[in-house]
Each structure stands twice: as C-alpha cells, then as structure tokens.
C-alpha positions in Angstrom: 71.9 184.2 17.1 71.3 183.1 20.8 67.9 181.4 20.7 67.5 182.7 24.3 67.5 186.2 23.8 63.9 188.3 23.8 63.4 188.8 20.0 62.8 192.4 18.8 61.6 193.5 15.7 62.9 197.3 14.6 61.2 199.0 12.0 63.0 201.8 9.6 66.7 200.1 10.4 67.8 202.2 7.8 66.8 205.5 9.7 68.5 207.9 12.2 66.0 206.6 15.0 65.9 202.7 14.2 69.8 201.9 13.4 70.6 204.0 16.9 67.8 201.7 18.5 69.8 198.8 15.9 73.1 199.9 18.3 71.7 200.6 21.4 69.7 197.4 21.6 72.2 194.7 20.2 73.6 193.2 22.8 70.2 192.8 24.8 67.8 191.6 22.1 67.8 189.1 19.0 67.1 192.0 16.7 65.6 191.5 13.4 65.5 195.3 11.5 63.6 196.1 8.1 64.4 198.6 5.9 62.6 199.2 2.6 64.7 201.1 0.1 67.6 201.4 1.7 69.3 198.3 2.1 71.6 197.8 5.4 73.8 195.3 6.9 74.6 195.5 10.7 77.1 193.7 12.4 75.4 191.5 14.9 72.1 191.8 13.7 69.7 190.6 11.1 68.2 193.1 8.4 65.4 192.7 5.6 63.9 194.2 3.1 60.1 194.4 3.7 57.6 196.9 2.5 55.2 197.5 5.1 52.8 199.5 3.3 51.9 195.5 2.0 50.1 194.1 4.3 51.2 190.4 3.6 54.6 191.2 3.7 54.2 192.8 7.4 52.4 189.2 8.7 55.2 187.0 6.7 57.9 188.5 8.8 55.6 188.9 11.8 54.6 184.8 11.5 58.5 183.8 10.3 60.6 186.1 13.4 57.8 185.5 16.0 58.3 188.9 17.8 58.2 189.8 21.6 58.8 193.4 21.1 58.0 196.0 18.2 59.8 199.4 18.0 57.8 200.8 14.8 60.2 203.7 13.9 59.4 203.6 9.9 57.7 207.3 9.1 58.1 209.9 6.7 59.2 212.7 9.2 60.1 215.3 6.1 57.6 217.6 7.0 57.5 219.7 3.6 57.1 216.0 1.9 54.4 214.7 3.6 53.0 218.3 2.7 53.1 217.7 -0.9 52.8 213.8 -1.2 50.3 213.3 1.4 49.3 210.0 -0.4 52.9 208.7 0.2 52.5 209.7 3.6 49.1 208.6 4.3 50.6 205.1 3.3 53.7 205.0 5.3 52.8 206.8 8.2 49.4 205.6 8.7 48.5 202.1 6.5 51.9 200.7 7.7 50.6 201.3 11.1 47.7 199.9 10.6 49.2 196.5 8.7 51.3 196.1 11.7 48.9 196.5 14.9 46.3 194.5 13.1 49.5 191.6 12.6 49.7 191.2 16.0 46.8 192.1 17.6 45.9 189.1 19.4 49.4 188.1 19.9 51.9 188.6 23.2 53.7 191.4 21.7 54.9 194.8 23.1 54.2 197.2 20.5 56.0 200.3 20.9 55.2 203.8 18.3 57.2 206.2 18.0 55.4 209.8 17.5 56.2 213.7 17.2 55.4 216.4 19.2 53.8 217.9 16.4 50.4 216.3 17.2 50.4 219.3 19.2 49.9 222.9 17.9 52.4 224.7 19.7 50.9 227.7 20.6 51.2 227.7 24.1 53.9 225.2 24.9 54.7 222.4 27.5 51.9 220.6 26.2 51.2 217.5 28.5 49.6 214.4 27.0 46.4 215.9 28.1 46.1 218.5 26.3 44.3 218.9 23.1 45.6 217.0 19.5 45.4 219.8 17.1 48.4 219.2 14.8 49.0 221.9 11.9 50.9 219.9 8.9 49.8 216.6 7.2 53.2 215.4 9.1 51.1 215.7 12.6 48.0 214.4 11.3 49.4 211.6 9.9 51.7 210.8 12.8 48.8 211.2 15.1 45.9 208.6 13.1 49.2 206.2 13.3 48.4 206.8 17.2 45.1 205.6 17.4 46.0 202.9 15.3 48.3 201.5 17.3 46.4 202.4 20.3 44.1 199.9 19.5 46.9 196.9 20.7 46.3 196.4 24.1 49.5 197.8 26.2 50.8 199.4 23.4 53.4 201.9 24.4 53.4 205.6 22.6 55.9 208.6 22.7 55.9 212.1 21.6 59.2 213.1 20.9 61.8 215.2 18.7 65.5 213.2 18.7 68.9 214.5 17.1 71.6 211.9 16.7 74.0 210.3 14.6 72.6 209.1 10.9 73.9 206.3 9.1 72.7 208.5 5.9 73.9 211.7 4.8 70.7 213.4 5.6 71.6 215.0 8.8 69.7 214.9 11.9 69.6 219.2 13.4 72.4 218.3 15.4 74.3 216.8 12.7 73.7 219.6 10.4 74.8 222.2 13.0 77.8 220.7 13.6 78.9 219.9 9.9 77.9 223.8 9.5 79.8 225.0 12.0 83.4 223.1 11.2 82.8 224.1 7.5 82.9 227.4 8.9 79.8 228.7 7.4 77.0 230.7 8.8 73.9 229.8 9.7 70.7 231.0 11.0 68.3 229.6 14.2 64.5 230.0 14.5 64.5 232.3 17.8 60.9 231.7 18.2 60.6 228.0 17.5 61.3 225.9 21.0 61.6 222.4 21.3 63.1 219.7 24.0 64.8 217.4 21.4 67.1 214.7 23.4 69.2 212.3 22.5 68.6 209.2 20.8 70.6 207.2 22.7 69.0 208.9 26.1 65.7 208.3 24.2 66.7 204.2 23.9 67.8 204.2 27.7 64.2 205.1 28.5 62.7 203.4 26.0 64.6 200.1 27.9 63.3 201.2 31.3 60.0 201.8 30.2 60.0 198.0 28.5 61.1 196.7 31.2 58.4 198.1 33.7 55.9 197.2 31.3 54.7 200.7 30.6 52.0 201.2 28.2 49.9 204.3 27.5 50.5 207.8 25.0 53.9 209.7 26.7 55.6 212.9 26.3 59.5 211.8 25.9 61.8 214.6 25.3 64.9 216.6 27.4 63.6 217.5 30.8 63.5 221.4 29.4 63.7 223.3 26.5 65.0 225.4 24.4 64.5 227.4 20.7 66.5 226.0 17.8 68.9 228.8 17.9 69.7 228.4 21.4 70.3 224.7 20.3 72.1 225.6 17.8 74.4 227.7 20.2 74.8 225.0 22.7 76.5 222.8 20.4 79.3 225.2 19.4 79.5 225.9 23.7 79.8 222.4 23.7 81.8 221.5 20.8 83.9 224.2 20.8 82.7 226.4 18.1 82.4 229.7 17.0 78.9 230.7 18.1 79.4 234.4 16.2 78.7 232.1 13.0 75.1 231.7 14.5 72.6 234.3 13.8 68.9 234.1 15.4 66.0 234.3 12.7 62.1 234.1 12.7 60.5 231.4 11.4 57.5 233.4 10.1 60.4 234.9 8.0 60.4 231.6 5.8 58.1 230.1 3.3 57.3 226.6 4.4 54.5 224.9 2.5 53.6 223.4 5.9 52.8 225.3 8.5 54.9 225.0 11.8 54.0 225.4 15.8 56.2 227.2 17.6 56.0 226.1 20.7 56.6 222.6 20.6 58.1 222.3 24.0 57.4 219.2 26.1 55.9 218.6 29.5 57.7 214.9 30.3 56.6 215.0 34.1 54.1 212.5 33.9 57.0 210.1 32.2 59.7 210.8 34.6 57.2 210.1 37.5 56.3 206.3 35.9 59.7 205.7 35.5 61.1 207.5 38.5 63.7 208.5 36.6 65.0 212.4 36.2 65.7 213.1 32.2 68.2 214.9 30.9 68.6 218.0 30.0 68.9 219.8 26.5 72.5 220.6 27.8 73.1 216.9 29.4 71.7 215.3 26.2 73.7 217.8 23.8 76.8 216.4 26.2 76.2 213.0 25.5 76.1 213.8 22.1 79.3 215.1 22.6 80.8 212.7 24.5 79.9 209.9 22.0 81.1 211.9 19.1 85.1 212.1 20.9 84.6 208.1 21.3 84.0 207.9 17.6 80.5 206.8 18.2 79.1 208.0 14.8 81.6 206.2 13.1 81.8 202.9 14.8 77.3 203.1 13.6 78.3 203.8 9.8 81.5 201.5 10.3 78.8 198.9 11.9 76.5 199.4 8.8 77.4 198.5 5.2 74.9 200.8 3.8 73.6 202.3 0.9 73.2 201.9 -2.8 70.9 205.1 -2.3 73.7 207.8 -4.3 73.1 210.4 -1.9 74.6 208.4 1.0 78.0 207.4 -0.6 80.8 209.9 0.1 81.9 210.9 -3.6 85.8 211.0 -4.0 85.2 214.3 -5.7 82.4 216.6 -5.9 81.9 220.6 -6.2 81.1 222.9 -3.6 78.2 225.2 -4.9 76.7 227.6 -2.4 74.3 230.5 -2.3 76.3 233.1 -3.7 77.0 230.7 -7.1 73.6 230.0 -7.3 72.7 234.2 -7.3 75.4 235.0 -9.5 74.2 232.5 -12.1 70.5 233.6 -11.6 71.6 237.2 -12.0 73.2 236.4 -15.5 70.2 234.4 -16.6 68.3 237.8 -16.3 70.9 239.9 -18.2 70.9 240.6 -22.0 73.7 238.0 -23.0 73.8 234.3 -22.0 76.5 233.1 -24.3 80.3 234.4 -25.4 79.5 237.7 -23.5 81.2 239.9 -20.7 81.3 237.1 -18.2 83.9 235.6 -20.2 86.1 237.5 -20.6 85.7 238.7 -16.9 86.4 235.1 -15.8 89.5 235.3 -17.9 90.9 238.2 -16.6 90.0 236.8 -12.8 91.5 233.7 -13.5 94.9 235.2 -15.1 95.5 237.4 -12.0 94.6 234.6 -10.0 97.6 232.5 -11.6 99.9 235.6 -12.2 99.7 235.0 -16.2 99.2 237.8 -18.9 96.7 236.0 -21.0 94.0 233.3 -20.4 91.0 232.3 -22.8 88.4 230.0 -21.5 86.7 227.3 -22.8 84.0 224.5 -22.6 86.5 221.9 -20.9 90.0 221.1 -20.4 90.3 218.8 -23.3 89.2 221.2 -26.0 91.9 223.6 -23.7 94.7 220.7 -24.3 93.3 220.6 -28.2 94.0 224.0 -29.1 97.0 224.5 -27.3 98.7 221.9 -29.4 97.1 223.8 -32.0 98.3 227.1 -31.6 102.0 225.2 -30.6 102.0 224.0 -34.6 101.5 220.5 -33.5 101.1 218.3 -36.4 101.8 215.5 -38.5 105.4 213.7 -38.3 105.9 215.5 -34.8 105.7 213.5 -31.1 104.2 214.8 -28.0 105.8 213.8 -24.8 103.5 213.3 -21.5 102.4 211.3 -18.7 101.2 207.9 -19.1 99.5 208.7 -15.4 96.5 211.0 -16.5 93.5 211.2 -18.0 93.5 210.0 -22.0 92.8 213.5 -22.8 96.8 214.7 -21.8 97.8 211.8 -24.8 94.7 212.0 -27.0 95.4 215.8 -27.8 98.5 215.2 -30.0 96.4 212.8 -32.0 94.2 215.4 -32.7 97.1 217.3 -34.3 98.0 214.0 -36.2 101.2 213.5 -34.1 102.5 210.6 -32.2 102.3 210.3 -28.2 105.2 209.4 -26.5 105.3 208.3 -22.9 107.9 208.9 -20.4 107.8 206.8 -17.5 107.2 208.3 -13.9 109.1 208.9 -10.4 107.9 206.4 -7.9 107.8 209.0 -5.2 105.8 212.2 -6.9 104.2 210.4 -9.3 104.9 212.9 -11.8 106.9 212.4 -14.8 110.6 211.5 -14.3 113.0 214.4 -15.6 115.6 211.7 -17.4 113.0 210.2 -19.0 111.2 213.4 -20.4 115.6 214.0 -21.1 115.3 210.4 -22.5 112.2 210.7 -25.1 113.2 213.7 -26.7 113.9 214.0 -30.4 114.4 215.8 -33.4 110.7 215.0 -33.9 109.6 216.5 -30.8 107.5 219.0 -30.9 105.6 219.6 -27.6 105.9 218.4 -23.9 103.0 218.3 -21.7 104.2 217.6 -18.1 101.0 216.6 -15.9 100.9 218.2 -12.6 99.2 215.0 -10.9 97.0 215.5 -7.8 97.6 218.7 -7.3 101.8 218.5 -7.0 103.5 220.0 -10.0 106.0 218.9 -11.7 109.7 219.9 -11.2 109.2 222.7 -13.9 112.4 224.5 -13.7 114.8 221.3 -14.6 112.4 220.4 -17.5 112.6 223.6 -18.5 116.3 223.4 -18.4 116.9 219.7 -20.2 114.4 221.1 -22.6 116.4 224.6 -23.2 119.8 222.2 -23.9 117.7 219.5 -26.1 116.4 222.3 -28.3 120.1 223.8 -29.1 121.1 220.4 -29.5 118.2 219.4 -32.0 117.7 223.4 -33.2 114.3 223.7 -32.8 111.1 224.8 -30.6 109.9 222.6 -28.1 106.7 223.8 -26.4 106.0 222.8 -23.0 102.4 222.8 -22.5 101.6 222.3 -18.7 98.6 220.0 -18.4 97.4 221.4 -14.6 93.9 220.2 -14.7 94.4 218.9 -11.4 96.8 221.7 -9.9 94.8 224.9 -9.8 95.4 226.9 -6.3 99.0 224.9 -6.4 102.4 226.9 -6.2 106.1 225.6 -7.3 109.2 227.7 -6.0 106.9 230.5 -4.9 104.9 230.7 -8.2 101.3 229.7 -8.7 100.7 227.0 -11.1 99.3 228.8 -14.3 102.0 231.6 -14.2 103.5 229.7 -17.0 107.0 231.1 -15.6 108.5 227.7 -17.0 105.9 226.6 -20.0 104.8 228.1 -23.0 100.9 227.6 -22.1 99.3 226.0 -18.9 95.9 224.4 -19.2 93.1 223.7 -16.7 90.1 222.4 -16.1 87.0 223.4 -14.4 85.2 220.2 -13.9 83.0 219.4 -11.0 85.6 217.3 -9.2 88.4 219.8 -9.7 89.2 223.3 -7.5 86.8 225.2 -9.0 83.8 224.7 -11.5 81.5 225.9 -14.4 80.0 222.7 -14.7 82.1 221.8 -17.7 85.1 223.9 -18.5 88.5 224.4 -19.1 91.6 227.7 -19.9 94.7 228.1 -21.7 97.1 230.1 -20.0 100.0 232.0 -21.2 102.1 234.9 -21.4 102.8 234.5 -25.2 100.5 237.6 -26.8 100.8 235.5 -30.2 100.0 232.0 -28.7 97.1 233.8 -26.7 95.6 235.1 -29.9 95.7 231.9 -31.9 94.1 230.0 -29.2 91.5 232.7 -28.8 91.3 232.4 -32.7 91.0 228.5 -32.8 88.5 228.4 -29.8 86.2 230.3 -31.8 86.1 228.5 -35.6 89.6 230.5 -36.5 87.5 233.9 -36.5 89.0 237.4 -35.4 87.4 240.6 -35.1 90.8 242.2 -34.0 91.6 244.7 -37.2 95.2 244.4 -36.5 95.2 241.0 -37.9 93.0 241.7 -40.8 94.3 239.7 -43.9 92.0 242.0 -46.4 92.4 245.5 -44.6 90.9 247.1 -47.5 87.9 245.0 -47.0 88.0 245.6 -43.5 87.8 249.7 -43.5 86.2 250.2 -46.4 87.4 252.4 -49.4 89.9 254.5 -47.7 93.1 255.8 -48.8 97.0 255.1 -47.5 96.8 257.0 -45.0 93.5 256.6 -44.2 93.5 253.4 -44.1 96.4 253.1 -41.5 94.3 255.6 -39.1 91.3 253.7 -39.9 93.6 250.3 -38.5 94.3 252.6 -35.4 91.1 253.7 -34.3 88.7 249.9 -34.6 85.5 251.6 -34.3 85.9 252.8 -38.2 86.2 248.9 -38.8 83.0 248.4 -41.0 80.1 246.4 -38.1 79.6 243.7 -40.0 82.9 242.5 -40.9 85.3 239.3 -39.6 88.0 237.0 -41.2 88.6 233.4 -40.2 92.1 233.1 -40.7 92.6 229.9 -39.0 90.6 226.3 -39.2 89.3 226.3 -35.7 86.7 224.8 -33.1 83.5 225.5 -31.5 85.2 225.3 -28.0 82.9 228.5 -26.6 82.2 228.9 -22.9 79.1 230.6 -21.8 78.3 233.8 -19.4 76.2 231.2 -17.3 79.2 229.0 -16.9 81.7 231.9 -16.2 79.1 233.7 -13.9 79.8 230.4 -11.5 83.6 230.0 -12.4 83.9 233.5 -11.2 81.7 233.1 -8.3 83.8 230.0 -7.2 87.7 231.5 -8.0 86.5 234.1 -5.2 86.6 230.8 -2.9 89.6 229.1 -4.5 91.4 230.1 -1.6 89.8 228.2 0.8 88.8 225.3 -0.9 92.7 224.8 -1.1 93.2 225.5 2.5 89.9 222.9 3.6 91.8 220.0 0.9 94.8 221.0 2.8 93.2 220.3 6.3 91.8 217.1 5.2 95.1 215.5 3.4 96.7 216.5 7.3 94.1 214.4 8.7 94.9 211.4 6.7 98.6 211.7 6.4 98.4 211.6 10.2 96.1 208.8 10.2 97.9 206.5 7.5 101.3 207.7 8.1 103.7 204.6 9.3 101.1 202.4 8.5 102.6 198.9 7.4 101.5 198.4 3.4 100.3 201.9 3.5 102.1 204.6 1.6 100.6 208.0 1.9 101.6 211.2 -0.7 105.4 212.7 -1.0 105.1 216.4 -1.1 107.8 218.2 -2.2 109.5 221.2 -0.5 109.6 223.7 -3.5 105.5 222.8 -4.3 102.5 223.6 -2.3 99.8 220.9 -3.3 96.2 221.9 -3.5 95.3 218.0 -3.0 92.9 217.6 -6.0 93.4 213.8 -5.3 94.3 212.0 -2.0 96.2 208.4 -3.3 97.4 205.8 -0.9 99.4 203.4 -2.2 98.6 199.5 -0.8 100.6 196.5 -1.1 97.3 194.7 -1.6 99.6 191.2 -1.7 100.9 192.1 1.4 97.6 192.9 3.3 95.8 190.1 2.3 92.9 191.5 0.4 92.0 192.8 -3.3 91.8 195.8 -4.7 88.3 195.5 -6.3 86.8 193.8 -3.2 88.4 196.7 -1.1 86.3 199.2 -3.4 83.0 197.5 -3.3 83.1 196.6 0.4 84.0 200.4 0.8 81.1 201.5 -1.3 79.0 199.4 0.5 79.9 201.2 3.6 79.3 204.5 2.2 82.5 206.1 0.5 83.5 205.6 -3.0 86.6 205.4 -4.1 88.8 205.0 -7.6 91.7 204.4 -9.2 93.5 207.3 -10.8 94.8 206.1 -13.8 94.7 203.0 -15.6 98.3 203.9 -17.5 97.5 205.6 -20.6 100.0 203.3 -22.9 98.0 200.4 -21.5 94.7 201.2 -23.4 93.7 198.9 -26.4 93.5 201.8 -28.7 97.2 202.9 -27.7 98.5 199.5 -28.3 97.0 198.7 -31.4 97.1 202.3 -33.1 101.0 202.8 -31.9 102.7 199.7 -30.7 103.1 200.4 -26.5 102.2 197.5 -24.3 102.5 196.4 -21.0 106.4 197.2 -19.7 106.6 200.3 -21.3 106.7 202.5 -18.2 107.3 199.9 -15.2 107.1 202.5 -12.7 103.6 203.5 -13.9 102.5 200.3 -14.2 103.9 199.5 -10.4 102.1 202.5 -9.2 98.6 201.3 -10.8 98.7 198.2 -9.3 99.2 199.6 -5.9 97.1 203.2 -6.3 93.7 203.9 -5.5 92.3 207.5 -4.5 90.0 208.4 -1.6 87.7 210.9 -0.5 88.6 214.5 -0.9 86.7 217.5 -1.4 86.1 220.6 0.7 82.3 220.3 1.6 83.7 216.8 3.2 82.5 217.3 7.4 85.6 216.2 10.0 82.5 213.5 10.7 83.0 212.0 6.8 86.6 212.4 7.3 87.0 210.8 10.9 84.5 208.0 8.9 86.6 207.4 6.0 89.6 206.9 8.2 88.1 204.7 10.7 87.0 202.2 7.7 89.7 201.9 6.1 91.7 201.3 9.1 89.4 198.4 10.2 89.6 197.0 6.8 92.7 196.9 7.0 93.3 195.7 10.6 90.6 193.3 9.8 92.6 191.9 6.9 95.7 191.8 8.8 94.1 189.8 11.2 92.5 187.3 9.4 95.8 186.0 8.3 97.4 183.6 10.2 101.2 183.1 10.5 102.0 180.6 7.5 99.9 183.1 5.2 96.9 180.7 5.2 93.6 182.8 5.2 91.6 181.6 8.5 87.5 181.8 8.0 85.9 184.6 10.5 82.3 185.2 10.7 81.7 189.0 10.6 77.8 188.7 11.1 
C-alpha cells in the first residue's frame, strides 16, 4: 500500500453500501474494510474480520490501522428483522456505534454515519433535518440512538439517506430486484403510496468525497434532489432499461402485513446539503441513469469480479437449482387441505399431464428417477446372466440399475463431439447376453435414437432375441429429436425421467417411466407399488375376486369392476415401495404448466455463453445437433486446463470463492472403485470418456439465473482465464503477479 495515502477505515465491506464505498474510494484512500460474517477479498484493498459488537476488537483495529477517516456503514437495515430480533439490532446498530465513537473520541478522526430516512415518520413528507425524530419501526429507532452516539465525536459527519445499487451479495438492493424481475419477465407490484428519493450509491460516494473534503460535519438529508413512490421507481427503470412497464402493477402498502410499521412519505428535503456543498444532486431519473449507465459498462460485475466473496450459501450462484413460485407454493397448500395426501388423484393427474406433455400413451410416476430406472429394468425382464449397455458419462444410477436386476453393466464409450454414447460402440457391445440398452440423453441433447434403434433392430434378428432400449432422459425433459419430444418413446421401449431439483421440472424428489407398451406400463405400475393390482382383468384368482358367481356371471362380473368384492387385491409381482405423493405431484403439475419456458429461459442463457466462449482458444463450448432441440439441463465447457496454465480444482474453488459454483459432470462410471473391483473395468476402458472428464466441468444454468448472474459468470471466467493466459510467459515458465 502507498504509505502516503489518507487511511480510511470502511465498515460492513461486505454490504451493498460499504463494498460500493470499497470501489468508489480505492484509488484515493488506503482502505482498510471489515466485514464480520461474510468474509471478502477486494482487489486493491485490505479486508478483516472484526466483530464490532466487541468492543476490544473495534480499538485493536482502530490502534493497529491508525485511521484518518471512518465510513461506519455496518447496520442491520432488514426492517422486519430488526422488528423481531430487536436485541440483534440493538447490538449492531447501536452498541457497535457506540464501541466505535468512544475508540476514537479524542483522536483526529473524521467519523462519518450513515443513517435512514426512517428516523422520520413520513407522514407529511420532505422532512428537512429540522423536523421532528419520530421514527415508526425498531429499524428507525435504532438507526437514530446510533445518531446521537456518534454525534457525540466532535465533527462527526451524519446522513439520512435510502441508496439502491449493485450488491456483491445476492440479496438485491430495490433496484436490483426490479430489474432481475423485470428480465425474468414476471410481474410485480409497487407501493403507489410509499415515496422516497433513493439515489445512487455511487452519486451518494461522490458527495460523500465532496463533503470530506470540505470538512462538513453536522446531521444531513442526502438523497435524489426529488422524489418519487416505489412504483414510479419501479417504472423508471423499465423506461430506462428498456422494459416492459405493463409487468408493473401499482399496490397499497396498507394492503400488506408488515410486522413493522412503515411511513409513507419518506421523501427527502436535501436543500440544506446541496447549499453546503454548492452542488445540485441528481435526480431520481439522473441517478436511475447512472445506474444504467454503469450497468452497460459491466460495473456490477467488474464489483463481484473485484470481490472473492462468500462462503455465506445464499451468495454462490448454484449450477442447478429449481424455480418455485407462488402458484407452486398454492397448489401444494391447496392439496395439503384436501382429503388425500399420498397415492391419490394428483398422481395420476401428473401422469396423464406429463404423458401428453411427451406425446406417450402411458406414464407412472414415482419417488425419483433411480427407482424409475429400477423398475424399468424390471418390467424389461432384466435379470441374472443378462448385460445392460449404457453410458459410462452419467450418474451411477443409469449403471447401478442393472445390478439391481443381477445383470452385468456394460459400457460403451462416447462421441467426442455430443457426448453421448457412440452408435458403433452401442453396435460394438452387443451380445447374445444383451438384454437392455439404456442410451443417456446427456445435458439435455438426445441421443441419435433412430440409428440405435436401427443397429439394435438388425442385432436382435442376428442374436433372435428382445433388446429393450430404455432411454435414460433424466436430463432431457422439454428436449425434441427429429420433431419428437423426448419421452414419446417413438424409438425406445420406456423413457425415464427425473424430477429432481436441478432438473426441468420438480417434485422435490421424483422420477416417471414412460411408454407406449400397455403391458410394460402395467408391470411398472405393478412393481412401483409392492407387485399389487386392483385391476380385475389381471386377477390370478377371479373366483376370489367376484365372489361366488357362476360362468357367466363371473365373466360379467370381470366386465363391470364395481362387482369386484372392496376389499380385495393380488400381488402378482415382487415389487417396490417406489410411491409418489399428491403433495409432490400437486408441484410437478404446477411446474410442467411452466416447462415451456424454463426450456426457452435455459435456451437464452446457453446463447449467451456460446456467444461469449465461442472461438475462445482452450475453450470448447457444446455441439448441438441439427435433428435435436436441447433443453440445456447442463452447460459444459470443455478446457484444455494444460494448455491454459491453471488447474481444474483451483479453477473451482477460486470460482466459488467469487460467487458461482461449478462441477464436474461425471467422474466416468467404469472408473469407480466399486465398478473396478465388482467387474474388472479400469482406467482405458472408454478413452474418449476419460478424455472428456479430464477436460469437462459444468457451469451455471438454471432459469431463475438474472442476465446480471449470467453477464457475472461470463465476465469471471473470462478474466480467469485471460488472467492465466497472461501470467505465462513465452518459454512456458509461470511468472509471479501480485493480484492484491
């Protein structure tokens, strides 16, 4: 650091306000910024962990950085949570204060506090720093005894405010959270009768600087030179950014039940400001601009790209997570007041939904894709003696299956540019011991069906018996091949999927078997409940079934099932507890209704980074076939890590430190130690697998994912990237760069 530079100490680095002040402020100050449980790392900048609710922590790091200036920006500013945990915000908001005015209160130190407009009650609006304290939440009252404390430094410097900006965490400043709304395309509603003059925060840091510099002290309005109510803010943005304001609809906010209670008019007078500083602020429109105009320079990702943040879980970008709104959330509420909970209605409602969805005859759902992979083999007669061909690029479950049965997994290698299974090899593995194939639709693409249905069509007149070919499209629901959606089972026997929270759609846990076969769908529907059927058409014990009735009466009886006696059943079959439940379809059906444009937002999103990685040196993005329409479940690059100059694993955790987690999809399934040592593969089995694992690893990609998280995921890896490629000098010799 240059020893020359004023030092500045920032307080809550690791929140919207402080890492913006972090930016802003970089270049000017030696900047020292705490954070407390969420840890941070800023390019050019020091950061610490400090908890300054203790007050001997605060006067270490006040003795050891020696401070000129304080920006205090560490609060609790959740208004419902200092509501409910007014202790925790008693601490924060006020005991910190106190710790750090009483550290420094005979020293030479600017000490700078950042407050709220809601120390004022709103009712009248453009309150003026003379006007009456009268703050209505905890949230107010707390922010406001932090005033006095502070107050107590002489020149201390206070401002009333409300800021949007960019957040280095995924809880969203307003403006953030109108924007991600709006390019999601959903609707949302704006308090009409709640106004505010919310700026900037990097307008906020400008005058912040000038009032530093003309050594301003004193209790300040700071906010946008007018104002506005939240749905008019909410409508400015999509002027600005180009939106669809129709998805904006004004509300009340007496029409929602906060625990604390609100002003309404929280609208700033900032004359008295702008005449101290001589300087004219902007306006909601001019700060909303900026905003703007920051966000086109990629300003919100060169803060997150500047901070390696986060072990906090709720910051990291999942590569996979579901999308559950409102309408899931009522439909599942709705079942939980109805009569039946378990195997009821729902299910079989779900199945019928999902069959039409996939253009099959039959489907029977249950509790995940695995038990859906189980049974399938089941109902194909898998068994001892027989082999199973698949993917060694999948999930265990697409291999583990077959041992279930008590047959033999076989592996066929995999094309290099789909990643699916390679047609000669399937050609290849096949056997007169070959009793099912299960082709694996990875990431979404299927598989070539119609030539594996041809080579396996020739390889079962050559051998004289049935193949099955069980598609395994846990990944490819919403997908199409030659005009057909995945799950038609035009080319396969049975097609399972999976409803798991990282795939299309989800029931939590879950999982189908398609087909078209009306005997393969009632042995799976057999086997998925402990072999049982109440169908009286497959009665073994008829006589049983209807009672005492004649010949004749008995066949009637078979024809009409109400004369079946109540209480009876068979289990004909040794079957599985693989029941779903009618709180699980309630979702499932709730989410299929969406399924259309999930696809079309993981669509969107693959475009983005095809465009952004494509022709990129050591960077191979995803093949997509002509005759298949991908739904993206996964979004792989392919690195030549060698090439680049930088590991796979330390790519992953310096990734996850910045925020987006990432993973490799698959380890190759002949590669496992229970594989090797229960049948003999090993390590050259499937080169091309084994090539394509050393190289894979799977980013990002989900539809609830903002442009923001997208533009941020692109931006990182590309400066890790260039970053690597530039730390490498000529003759290949790693030179030593100090990233701060």
């Amino acid at each position: 650091m240059d020893s020359a530079k004023t030092r500045l100490l920032i307080t809550g680095v690791s929140g919207l306000l402080g890492n913006n002040f972090a930016y802003y402020f970089k270049d000017k100050y030696e900047i020292l910024g705490l954070y407390n449980s969420h840890p941070v790392i800023i390019d050019g900048i020091r950061t610490g962990e400090c908890d300054i609710t203790c007050k001997d922590s605060v006067i270490r790091v006040i003795n050891e950085f020696n401070p000129s200036i304080i920006l205090h920006c560490a609060s609790i500013t959740d208004i419902e949570q200092c509501e409910r945990d007014k202790d925790i915000a008693e601490k924060i908001n006020v005991l910190s204060t106190t710790y750090l005015t009483k550290s420094v209160i005979d020293q030479d130190v600017k000490l700078v506090y950042i407050s709220t407009d809601a120390v004022y009650d709103g009712v009248r609006g453009g309150s003026s720093e003379s006007d009456k304290v009268n703050p209505l939440n905890f949230y107010g009252r707390s922010k406001y005894e932090g005033e006095l404390e502070i107050a107590k430094k002489e020149n201390a410097l206070i401002f009333r405010t409300n800021i949007f900006g960019w957040n280095i965490q995924n809880k969203k400043s307003l403006g953030e959270w109108v924007l991600d709304e709006l390019q999601s395309n959903r609707r949302i509603k704006g308090f009409k009768d709640a106004c505010f003059s919310s700026i900037y925060t990097l307008e906020f840091a400008r005058i912040i600087d000038i009032a530093i510099r003309q050594g301003l002290s004193g209790v300040y309005n700071c906010g946008s030179a007018d104002s506005c109510s939240k749905y008019e803010f909410a409508t400015k943005i999509a002027d600005c950014f180009g939106f669809d304001k129709a998805l904006i609809s004004p509300t009340s906010i007496d029409d929602f039940d906060f625990q604390a209670e609100r002003g309404k008019r929280l609208d700033l007078n900032v004359n008295k400001l702008q005449r101290k500083l001589d300087y004219r602020f902007p306006t909601v429109d001019q700060s909303i601009e900026a905003f703007y105009k920051d966000y086109k320079c990629g300003l919100p990702n060169e803060i997150k790209r500047n901070i390696s943040t986060v072990q906090d879980q709720s910051a990291i970008i999942p590569y996979g997570r579901q999308w559950i709104d409102e309408n899931d959330i009522q439909e599942v509420i709705s079942l939980m007041r109805s009569e039946r909970i378990t195997q009821g209605p729902k299910v079989e409602e779900f199945e019928d939904a999902l069959a039409e969805c996939c253009g099959a005859k039959y489907a029977v759902a249950v509790n995940s894709g695995t038990s859906a992979l189980h049974i399938a083999c089941l109902a194909a007669e898998v068994k001892e003696g027989d082999e199973v061909i698949t993917s060694p690029i999948t999930f265990v479950a697409s291999a583990n299956c077959a041992i279930y049965c008590g047959a033999k997994p076989v592996f066929a290698d995999i094309d290099l540019k789909t990643y699916n299974v390679a047609i000669d090899e399937i050609r290849n593995k096949i056997n007169t011991q070959t009793r099912a194939v299960i082709p694996v639709h990875f990431a979404g693409q299927s598989c070539d069906m119609e030539s594996i249905r041809k080579v396996i069509k020739n390889k079962e007149e050559e051998f004289g018996n049935k193949i099955f070919i069980i598609e395994d499209a846990s990944h490819a629901l919403g997908s199409s091949y030659k005009g057909k959606n995945v799950g038609s089972c035009t080319f396969s026997d049975m097609t399972v999927m999976s409803f798991h929270p990282v795939k299309h759609i989800t029931t939590g846990e879950g999982g189908a078997v398609l087909t078209n076969d009306e005997i393969l769908y009632k042995k799976v529907k057999r086997l998925r409940s402990h072999g049982i059927t109440n169908t009286p058409e497959d009665f073994v014990y008829k006589d049983q079934a209807f009672g005492n009735s004649s010949f004749v009466g008995l066949q009637s009886a078979i024809e009409n099932p109400q004369s079946v006696n109540p209480w009876y059943y068979e289990q004909v079959d040794l079957g599985y507890n693989y029941r779903i439940t009618d709180i699980q379809c309630a979702l499932g059906i709730s989410q299929l209704r969406k399924l259309h444009d999930f696809c079309n937002r993981r669509q969107e999103i693959a475009n983005m980074y095809n465009e952004a990685f494509s022709g990129i040196e050591s960077i191979q993005i995803p093949f997509e076939s002509e005759d298949c329409s991908s739904n993206f479940h996964l979004y792989v690059l392919l690195f030549d890590f060698r090439q680049i100059g930088i590991e796979r694993t330390k790519l992953m955790i310096e990734l996850k430190q910045r925020g987006i987690q990432t993973q490799v999809h698959y380890i190759p399934v002949h590669t496992q130690p229970f594989y090797q040592e229960r049948f003999g593969t090993k390590w050259g089995d499937c080169p091309n697998a084994e090539i394509y694992y050393q190289k894979c690893l799977s980013f990002p990609l989900f539809p609830a994912m903002s442009d923001i998280d997208v533009e941020y995921v692109i931006s990182t890896i590309l400066w890790c990237w260039q970053r690597e490629k530039n730390n490498i000098s000529k003759d290949g010799c790693q030179l030593i760069i100090d990233y701060g």
